[in-house]
C-alpha positions as CSV (number, residue, x, y, z in Angstrom):
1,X,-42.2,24.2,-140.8
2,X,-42.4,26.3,-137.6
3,X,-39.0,27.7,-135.8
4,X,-37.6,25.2,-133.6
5,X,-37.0,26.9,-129.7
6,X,-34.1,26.1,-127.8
7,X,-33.4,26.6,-124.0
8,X,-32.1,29.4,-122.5
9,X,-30.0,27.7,-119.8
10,X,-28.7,24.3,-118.4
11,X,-31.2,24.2,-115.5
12,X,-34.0,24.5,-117.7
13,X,-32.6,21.8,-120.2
14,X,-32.1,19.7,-116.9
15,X,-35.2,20.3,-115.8
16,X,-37.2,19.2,-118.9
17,X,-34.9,16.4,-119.6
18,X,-36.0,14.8,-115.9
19,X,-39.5,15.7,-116.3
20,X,-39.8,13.4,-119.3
21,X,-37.0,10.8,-118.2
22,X,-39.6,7.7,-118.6
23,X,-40.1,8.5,-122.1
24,X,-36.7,9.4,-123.2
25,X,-35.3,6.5,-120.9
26,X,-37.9,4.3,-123.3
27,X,-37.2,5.8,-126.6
28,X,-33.3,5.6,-126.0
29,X,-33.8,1.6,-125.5
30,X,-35.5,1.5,-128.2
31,X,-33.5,3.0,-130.4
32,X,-32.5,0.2,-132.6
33,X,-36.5,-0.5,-133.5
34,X,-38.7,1.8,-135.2
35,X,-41.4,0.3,-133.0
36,X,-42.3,3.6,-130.9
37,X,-46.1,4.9,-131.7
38,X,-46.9,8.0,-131.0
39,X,-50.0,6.8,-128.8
40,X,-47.5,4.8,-126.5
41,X,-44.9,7.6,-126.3
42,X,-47.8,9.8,-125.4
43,X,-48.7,7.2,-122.2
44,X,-45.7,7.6,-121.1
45,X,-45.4,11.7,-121.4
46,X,-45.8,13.9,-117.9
47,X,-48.4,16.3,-120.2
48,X,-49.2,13.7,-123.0
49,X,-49.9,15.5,-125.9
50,X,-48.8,18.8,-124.9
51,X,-45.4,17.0,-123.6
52,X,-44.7,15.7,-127.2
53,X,-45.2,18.9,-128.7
54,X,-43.0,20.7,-126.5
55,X,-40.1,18.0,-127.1
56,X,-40.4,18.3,-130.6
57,X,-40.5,22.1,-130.7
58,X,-37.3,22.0,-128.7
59,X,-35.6,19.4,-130.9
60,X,-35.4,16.8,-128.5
61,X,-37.9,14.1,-130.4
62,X,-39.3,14.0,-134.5
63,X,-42.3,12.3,-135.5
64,X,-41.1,9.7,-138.0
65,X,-44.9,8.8,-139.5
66,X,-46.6,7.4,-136.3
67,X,-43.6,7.1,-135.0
68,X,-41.8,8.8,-132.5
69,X,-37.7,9.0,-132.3
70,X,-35.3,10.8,-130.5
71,X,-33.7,13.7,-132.4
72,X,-29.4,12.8,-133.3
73,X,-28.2,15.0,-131.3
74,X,-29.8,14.1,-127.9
75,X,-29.3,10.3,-129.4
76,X,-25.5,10.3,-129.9
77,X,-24.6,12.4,-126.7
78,X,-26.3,9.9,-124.6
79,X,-24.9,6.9,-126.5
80,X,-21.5,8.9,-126.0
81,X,-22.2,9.6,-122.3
82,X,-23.0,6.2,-121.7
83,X,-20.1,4.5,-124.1
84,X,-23.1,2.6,-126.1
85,X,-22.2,4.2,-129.4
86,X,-21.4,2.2,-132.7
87,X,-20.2,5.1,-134.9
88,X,-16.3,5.0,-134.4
89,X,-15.9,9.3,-134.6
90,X,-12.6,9.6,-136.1
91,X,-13.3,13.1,-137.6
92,X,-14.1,15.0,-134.5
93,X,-10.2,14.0,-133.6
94,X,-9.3,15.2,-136.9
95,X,-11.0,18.4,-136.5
96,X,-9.7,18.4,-132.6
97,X,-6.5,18.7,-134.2
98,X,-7.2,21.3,-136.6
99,X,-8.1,23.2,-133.9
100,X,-4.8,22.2,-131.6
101,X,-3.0,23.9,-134.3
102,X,-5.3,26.6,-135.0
103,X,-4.9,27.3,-131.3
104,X,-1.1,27.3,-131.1
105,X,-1.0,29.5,-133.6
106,X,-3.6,32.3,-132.2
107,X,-0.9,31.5,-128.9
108,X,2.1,32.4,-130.7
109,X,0.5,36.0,-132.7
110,X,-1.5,37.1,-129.2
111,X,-0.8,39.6,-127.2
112,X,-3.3,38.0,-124.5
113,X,-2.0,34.7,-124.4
114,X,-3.6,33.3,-121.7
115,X,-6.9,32.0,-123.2
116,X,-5.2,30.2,-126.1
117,X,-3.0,28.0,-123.6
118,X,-6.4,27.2,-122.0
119,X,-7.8,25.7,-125.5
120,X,-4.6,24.1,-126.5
121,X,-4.9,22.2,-122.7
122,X,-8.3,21.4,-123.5
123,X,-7.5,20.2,-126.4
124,X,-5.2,17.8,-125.9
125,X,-6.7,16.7,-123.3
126,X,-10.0,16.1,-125.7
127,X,-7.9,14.1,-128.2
128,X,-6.9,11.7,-125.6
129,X,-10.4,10.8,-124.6
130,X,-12.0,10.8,-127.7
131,X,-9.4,9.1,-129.2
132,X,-9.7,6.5,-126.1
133,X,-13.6,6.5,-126.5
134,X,-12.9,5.5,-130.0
135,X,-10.7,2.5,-129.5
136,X,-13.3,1.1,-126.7
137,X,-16.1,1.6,-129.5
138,X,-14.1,0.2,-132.2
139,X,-13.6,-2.9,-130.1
140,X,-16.7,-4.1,-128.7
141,X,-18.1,-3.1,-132.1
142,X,-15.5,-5.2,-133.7
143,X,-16.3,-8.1,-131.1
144,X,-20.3,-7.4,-132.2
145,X,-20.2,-8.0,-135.8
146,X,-18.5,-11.1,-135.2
147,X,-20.7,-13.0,-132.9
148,X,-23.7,-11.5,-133.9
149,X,-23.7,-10.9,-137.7
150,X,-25.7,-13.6,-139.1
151,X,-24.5,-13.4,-142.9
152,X,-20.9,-14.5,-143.6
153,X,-20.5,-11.7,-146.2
154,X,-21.7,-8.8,-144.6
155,X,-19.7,-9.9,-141.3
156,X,-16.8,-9.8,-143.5
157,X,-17.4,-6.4,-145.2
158,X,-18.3,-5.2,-141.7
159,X,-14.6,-6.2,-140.1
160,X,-13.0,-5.2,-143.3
161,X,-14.7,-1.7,-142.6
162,X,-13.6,-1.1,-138.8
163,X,-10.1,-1.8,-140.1
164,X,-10.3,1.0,-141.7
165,X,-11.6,3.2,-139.0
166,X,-8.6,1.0,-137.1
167,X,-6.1,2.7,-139.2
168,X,-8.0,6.0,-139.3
169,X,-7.7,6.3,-135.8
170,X,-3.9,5.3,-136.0
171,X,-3.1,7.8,-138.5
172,X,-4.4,10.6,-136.5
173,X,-2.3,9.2,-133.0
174,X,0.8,9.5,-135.5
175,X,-0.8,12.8,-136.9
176,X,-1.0,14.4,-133.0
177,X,2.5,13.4,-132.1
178,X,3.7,15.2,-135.0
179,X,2.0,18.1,-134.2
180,X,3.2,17.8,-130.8
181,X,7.2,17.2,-132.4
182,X,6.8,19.8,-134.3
183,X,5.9,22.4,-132.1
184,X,7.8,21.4,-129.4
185,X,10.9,24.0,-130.5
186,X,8.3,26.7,-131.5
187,X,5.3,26.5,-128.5
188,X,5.9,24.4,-125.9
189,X,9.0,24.9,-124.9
190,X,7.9,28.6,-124.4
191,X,4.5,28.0,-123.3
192,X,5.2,25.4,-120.8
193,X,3.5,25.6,-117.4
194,X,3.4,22.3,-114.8
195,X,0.1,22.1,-115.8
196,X,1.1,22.2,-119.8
197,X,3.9,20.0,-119.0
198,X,1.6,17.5,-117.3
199,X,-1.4,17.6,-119.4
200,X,1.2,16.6,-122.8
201,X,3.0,13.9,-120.6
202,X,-0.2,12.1,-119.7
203,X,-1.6,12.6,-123.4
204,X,1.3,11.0,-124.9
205,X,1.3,8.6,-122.7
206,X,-2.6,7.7,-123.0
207,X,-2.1,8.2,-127.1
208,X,0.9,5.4,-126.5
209,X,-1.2,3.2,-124.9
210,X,-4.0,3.3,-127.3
211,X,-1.7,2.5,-130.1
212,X,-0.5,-0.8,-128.8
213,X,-4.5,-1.3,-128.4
214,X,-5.4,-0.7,-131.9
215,X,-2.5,-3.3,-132.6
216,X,-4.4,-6.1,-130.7
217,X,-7.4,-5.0,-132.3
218,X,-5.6,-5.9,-135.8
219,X,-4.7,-9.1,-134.7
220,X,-7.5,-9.8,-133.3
221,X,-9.6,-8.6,-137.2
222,X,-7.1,-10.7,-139.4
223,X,-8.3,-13.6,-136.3
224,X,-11.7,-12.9,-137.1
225,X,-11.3,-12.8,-140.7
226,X,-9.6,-16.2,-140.6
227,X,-12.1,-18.0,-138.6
228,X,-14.6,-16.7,-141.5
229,X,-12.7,-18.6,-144.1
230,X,-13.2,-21.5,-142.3
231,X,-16.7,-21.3,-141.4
């Protein structure tokens, strides 16, 4: 297997992105259905042939037989982008954390603290969307498998599941105000900046509000559940 290349900046990942927008706009729609040939993503290609080749050498696309897919990695950031996404990502909050604390504590050992604070913001701030992004994705996905899951069993294995990504996603809101309580003595009462201060107000306040979220989303399950025992 040849090296894969990889761009050297954003314009030119921009660039080839929009050259081949028809194709990648077609392969993202049909993402659910192995059903892209190679002959009709190749119609659709600026450079046909010599298009494909150069998306697959640059990991955008794989040939999947005679089929042709888009590569994970472009395939979840757009689905993420776009708020599309059925995979509920509870451990890239866990690992956000890990690095909240990993941060605090480069803070607290630096002599240049500056850049530290930065990531701890950044951070925070990340937990709150993701965490967010996770709740909205848990709920339509939750909403999904009940009206559109034909088989009683699986639709009930499938709810039982998010429920468990429901209280995943709970756990780490609990996990993040701890580390939050915790530190409060320690870092942010001697890091805080308006900024700092503002940024861990609206963060609690946004983790707050998806909690009382994720209890509707349990009613609404054991709802669900119910209406399946009736069925």
């Amino acid at each position: 297997m040849d090296a894969a290349s990889h761009f050297h900046s954003l314009e030119e990942l921009i660039r080839a992105l929009d050259r081949e927008r028809k194709l990648l706009y077609a392969l993202f729609q049909d993402r659910k259905r192995l059903s892209f040939r190679y002959n009709l993503a190749k119609e659709l290609a600026t450079k046909k042939d010599e298009s494909l080749e150069f998306l697959r050498r640059f990991g955008i696309i794989h040939e999947n037989g005679d089929f042709v897919e888009l590569e994970d990695v472009y395939l979840k950031f757009f689905e993420e982008v776009l708020e599309v996404n059925e995979e509920i990502n509870v451990a890239s909050v866990k690992e956000s954390i890990g690095s909240l604390n990993a941060a605090i504590d480069y803070y607290q050992n630096a002599t240049r603290k500056w850049g530290y604070l930065k990531d701890v913001k950044r951070i925070l701030r990340n937990i709150a969307l993701t965490t967010l992004r996770n709740v909205i994705d848990l709920k339509r996905n939750i909403d999904n498998t009940y009206k559109n899951e034909p088989t009683f069993v699986v639709k009930k294995k499938k709810l039982v599941h998010l429920d468990e990504k429901r209280k995943d996603i709970a756990a780490l809101i609990n996990e993040c105000e701890m580390v939050i309580d915790e530190k409060q003595a320690t870092f942010f009462l001697v890091a805080m900046d308006v900024e700092l201060k503002d940024t861990v107000t609206d963060v609690k306040l946004q983790l707050k509000e998806v909690y009382h979220n994720l209890l509707e989303l349990d009613r609404q399950i054991i709802n669900y559940l119910n209406l399946i025992e009736y069925q």
